[in-house]
C-alpha positions as CSV (number, residue, x, y, z in Angstrom):
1,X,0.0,0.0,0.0
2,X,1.1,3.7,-0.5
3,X,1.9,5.8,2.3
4,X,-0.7,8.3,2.5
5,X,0.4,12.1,3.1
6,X,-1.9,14.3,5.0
7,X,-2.5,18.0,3.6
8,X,-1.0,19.0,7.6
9,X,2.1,16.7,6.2
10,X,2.4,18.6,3.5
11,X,2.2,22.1,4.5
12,X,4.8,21.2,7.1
13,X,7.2,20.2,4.0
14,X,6.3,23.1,2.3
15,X,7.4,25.3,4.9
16,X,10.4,23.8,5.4
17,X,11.5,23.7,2.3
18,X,10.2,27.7,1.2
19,X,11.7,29.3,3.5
20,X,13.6,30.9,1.0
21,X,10.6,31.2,-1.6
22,X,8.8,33.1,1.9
23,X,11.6,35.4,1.5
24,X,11.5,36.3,-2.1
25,X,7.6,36.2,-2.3
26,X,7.7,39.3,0.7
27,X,10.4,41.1,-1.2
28,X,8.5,41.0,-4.8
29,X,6.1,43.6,-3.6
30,X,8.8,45.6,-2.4
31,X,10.6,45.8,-5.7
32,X,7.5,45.8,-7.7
33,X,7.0,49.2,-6.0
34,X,10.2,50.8,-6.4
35,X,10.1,49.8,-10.0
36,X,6.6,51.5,-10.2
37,X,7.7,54.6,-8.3
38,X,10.7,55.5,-11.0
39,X,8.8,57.6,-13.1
40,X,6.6,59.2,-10.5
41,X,10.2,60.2,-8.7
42,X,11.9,61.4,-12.1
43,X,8.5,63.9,-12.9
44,X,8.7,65.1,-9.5
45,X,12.4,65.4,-9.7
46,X,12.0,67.1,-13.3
47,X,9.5,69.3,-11.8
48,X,11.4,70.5,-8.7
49,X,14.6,71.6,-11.3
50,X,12.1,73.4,-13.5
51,X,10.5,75.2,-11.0
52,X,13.5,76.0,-9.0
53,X,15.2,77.7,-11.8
54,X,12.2,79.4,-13.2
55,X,11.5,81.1,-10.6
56,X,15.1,82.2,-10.1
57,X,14.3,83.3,-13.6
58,X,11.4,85.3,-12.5
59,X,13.3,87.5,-9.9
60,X,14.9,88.6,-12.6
61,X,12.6,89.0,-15.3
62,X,9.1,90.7,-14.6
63,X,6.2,87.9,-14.9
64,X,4.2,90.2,-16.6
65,X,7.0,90.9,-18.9
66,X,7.9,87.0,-20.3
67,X,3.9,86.6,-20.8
68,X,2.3,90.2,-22.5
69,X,5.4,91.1,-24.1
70,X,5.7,90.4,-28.2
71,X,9.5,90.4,-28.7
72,X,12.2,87.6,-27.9
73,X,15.4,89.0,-27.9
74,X,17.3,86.9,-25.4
75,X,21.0,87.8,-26.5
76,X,20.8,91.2,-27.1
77,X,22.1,94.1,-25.5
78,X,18.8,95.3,-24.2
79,X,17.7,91.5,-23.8
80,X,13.7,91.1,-24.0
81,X,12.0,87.6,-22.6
82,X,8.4,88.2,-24.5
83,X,7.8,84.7,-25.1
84,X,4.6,85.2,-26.7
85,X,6.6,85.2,-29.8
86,X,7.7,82.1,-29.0
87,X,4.6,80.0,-28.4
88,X,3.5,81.7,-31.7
89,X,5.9,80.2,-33.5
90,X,5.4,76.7,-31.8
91,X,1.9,77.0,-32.8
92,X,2.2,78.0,-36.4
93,X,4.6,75.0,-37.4
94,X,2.3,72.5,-35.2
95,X,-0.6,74.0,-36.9
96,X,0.3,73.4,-40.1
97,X,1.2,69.9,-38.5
98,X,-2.1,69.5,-37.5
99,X,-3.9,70.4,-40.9
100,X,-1.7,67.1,-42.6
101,X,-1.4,64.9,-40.4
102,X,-5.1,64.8,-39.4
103,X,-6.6,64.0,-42.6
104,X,-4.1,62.0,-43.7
105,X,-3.8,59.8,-40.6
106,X,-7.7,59.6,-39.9
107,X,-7.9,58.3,-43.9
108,X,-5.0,55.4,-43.2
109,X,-7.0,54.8,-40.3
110,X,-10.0,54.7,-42.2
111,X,-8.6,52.2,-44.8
112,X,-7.2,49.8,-42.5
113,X,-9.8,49.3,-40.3
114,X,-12.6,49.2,-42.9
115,X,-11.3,48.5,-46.4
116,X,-8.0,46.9,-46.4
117,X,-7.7,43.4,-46.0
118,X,-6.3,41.0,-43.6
119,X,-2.8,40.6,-45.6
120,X,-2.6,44.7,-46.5
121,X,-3.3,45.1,-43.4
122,X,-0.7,43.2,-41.7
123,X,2.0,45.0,-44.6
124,X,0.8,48.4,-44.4
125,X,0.4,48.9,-40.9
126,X,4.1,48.1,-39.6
127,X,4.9,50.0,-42.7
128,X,3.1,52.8,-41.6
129,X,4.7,52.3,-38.2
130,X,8.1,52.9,-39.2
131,X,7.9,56.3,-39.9
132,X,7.5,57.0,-35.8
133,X,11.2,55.1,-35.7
134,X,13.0,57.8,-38.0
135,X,15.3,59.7,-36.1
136,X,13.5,63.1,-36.0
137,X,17.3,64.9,-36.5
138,X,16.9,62.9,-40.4
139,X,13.4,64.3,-40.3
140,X,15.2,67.3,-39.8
141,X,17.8,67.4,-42.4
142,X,14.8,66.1,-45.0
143,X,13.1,69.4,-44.7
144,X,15.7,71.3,-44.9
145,X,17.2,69.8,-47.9
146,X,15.0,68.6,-49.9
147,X,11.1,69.9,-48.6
148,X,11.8,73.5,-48.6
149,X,13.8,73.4,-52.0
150,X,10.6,71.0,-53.5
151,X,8.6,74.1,-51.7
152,X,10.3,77.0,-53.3
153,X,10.7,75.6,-56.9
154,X,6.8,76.0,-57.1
155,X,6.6,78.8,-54.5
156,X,10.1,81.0,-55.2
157,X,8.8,83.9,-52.2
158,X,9.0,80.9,-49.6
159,X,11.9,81.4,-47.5
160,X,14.9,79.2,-46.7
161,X,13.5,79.1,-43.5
162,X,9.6,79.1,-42.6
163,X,6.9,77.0,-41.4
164,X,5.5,75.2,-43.5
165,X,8.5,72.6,-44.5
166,X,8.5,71.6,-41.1
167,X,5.0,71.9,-40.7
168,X,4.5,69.7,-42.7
169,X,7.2,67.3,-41.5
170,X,6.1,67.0,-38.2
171,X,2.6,66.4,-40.0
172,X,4.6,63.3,-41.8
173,X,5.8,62.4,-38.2
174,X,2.7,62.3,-36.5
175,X,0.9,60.3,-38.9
176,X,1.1,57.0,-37.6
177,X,0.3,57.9,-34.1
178,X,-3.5,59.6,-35.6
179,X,-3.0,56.0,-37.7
180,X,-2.2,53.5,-35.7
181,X,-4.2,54.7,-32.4
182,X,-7.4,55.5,-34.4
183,X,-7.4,52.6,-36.2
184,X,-6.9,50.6,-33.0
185,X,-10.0,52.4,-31.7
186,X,-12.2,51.5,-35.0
187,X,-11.0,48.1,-34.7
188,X,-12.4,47.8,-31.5
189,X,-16.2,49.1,-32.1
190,X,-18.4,45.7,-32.6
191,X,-18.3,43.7,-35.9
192,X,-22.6,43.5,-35.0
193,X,-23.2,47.2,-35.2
194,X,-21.4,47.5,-38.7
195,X,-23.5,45.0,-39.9
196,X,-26.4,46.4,-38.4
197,X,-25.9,49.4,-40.4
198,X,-25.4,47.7,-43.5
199,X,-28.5,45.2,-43.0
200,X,-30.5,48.8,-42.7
201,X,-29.2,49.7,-46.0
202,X,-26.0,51.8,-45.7
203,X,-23.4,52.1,-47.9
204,X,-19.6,50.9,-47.0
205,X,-18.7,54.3,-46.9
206,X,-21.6,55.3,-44.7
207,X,-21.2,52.7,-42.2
208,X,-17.6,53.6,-41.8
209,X,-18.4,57.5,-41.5
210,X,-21.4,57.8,-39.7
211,X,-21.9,55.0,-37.4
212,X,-17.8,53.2,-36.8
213,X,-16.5,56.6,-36.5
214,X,-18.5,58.0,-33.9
215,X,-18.8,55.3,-32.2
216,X,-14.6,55.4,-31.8
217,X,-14.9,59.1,-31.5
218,X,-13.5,59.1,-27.9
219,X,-10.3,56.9,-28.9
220,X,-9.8,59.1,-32.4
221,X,-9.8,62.5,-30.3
222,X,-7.5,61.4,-27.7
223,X,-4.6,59.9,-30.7
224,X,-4.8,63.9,-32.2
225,X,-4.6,65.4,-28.8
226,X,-1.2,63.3,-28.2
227,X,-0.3,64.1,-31.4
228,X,-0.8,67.5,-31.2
229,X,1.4,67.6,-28.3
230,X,3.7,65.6,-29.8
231,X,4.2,68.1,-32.8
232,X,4.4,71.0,-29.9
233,X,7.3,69.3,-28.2
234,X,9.4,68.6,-31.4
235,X,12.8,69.9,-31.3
236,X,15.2,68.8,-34.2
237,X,12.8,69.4,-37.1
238,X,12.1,72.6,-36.0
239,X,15.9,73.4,-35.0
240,X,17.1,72.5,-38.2
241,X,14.3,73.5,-41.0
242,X,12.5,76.7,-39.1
243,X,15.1,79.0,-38.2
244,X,15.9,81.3,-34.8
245,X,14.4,84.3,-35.7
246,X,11.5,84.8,-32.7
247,X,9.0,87.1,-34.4
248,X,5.8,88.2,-33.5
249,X,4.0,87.6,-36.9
250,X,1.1,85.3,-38.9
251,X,3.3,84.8,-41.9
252,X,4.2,81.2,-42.4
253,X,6.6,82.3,-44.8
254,X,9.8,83.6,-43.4
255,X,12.4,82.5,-40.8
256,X,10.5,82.0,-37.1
257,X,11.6,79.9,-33.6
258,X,9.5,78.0,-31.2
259,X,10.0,77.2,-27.5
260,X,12.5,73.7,-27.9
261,X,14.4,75.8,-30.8
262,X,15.2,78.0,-28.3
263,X,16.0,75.5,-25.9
264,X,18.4,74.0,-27.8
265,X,20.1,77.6,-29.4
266,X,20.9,78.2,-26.0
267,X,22.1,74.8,-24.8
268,X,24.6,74.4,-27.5
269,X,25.5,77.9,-27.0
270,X,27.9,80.1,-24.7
271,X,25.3,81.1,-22.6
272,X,26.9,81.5,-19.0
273,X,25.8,79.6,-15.9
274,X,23.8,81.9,-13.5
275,X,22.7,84.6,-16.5
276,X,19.2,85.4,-17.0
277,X,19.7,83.6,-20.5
278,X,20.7,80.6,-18.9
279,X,18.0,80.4,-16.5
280,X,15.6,81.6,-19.5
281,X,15.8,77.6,-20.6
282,X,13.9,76.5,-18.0
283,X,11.3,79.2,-17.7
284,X,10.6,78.5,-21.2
285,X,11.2,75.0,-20.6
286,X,8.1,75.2,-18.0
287,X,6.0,76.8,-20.2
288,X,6.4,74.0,-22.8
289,X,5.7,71.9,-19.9
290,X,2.8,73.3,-19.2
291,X,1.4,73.2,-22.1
292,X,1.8,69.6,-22.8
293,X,0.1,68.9,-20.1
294,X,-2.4,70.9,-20.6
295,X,-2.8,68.9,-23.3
296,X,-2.5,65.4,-21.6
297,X,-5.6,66.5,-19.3
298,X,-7.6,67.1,-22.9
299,X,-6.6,63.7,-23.9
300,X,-8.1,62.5,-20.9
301,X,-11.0,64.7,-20.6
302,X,-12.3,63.3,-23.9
303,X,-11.6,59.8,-23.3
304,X,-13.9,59.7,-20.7
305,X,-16.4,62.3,-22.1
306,X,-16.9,60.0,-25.8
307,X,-16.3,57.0,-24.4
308,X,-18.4,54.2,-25.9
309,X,-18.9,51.1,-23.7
310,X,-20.2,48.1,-25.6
């Protein structure tokens, strides 16, 4: 006959034998949470700098001064910190972002969640996909060398250095974020309500418009807020193909500078530690912060305010 093991037996094995296993299992937690607390401590820790030096910033420069002001003139003699002219330059380039990459990413998303085919689908996504892997410094050096020339050869006034090339390259950039994160959000609206709609006698196209669409509207919104403040946070496009000439002005056409341009002017500069154009980098720095979290909160706001539960 076999010897029979009681479960008491058993547990009294176990423990013997786990102590070590006891051990581990009480320090997983412990390491799970240091792991999860890394980026809560570096945004804290990024915060703290930025704050610290911006307002070392602002007992230097009037507040009123760095937000009502119109002219950016950070290395002249008479230096001037209006940074309205920079956050009109971010916005100009991202606009014009915005205006391509939209309509272009909602149609791939379109297409690949409603017309293209398992096997397209499977090519043309990761396809799609690499374009967010490009270095954006090569992004960089492909609008200035070979967008704005393309640009001028039709449009001669356009100059070296404007908004639209890049503009239009961050537009190329953001693409398969609107693409891939609206498509994901069509994909996932119910095969039964597509049919539906077609049983009741709609068209492909109307199905996809009026009934997938909205119904993903919450998912769609949210992948052109990101995107949007992805294009606002760009640096190397912008650096490269856009200029550093701050100016308070609507025209698309000429030589401009946005917030990370700066950044980065002054970086690889010689601007001296402790000068008010030194600490200038991290008040505008904070602003740029601000503003992208500004837009993460819109992002989440219309998640959960279109949010479609099936």
């Amino acid at each position: 006959m076999e010897n029979k093991i009681s479960v008491q037996d058993l547990i009294a094995q176990n423990k013997s034998k786990g102590s070590s296993k006891n051990v581990i299992e009480k320090m997983i937690p412990f390491i799970l949470v240091v792991i999860a607390s890394i980026s809560i401590l570096t945004t804290i820790g990024i915060l703290v700098t930025l704050l610290t030096e911006t307002i070392t910033f602002f007992t230097r420069v009037s507040f009123a001064d760095f937000f009502l002001e119109t002219e950016w003139n950070a290395f002249g003699q008479d230096p001037k910190f209006g940074i309205i002219s920079l956050i009109l330059g971010t916005l100009k380039v991202t606009f014009i972002a915005t205006i391509f990459a939209v309509p272009v990413g909602l149609g791939a998303a379109l297409y690949l969640s409603e017309y293209a085919s398992d096997t397209a689908r499977r090519i043309i996504k990761p396809i799609l996909e690499i374009l967010a892997g490009i270095p954006t410094i090569v992004y960089g050096f492909f609008a200035l060398t070979f967008v704005t020339p393309l640009i001028r050869s039709v449009w001669p006034d356009l100059g070296s250095f404007n908004a639209i090339s890049p503009g239009l390259v961050i537009g190329i950039m953001i693409v398969p974020m609107i693409a891939s994160l609206s498509e994901d959000a069509m994909s996932a609206v119910p095969q039964a309500i597509r049919e539906g709609a077609l049983g009741l006698g709609s068209t492909k196209l109307e199905t996809a418009l009026k009934v997938v669409f909205p119904a993903a509207l919450s998912g769609i919104l949210a992948s052109i807020v990101l995107a949007v403040s992805r294009a606002i946070g760009e640096t190397m496009i912008v650096s490269l193909a856009a200029g550093s000439s701050p100016e308070f002005s609507l025209d698309f056409t000429n030589s401009l500078q946005t917030m990370t341009a700066f950044i980065v002017q002054v970086a690889t500069g010689d601007a001296t530690y402790g000068s008010d154009i030194y600490y200038s980098i991290y008040a505008v720095g904070f602003t740029l912060f601000v503003f992208t979290l500004i837009m993460n909160f819109i992002s989440q706001w219309v998640t959960r305010k279109f949010r479609e539960e099936y």
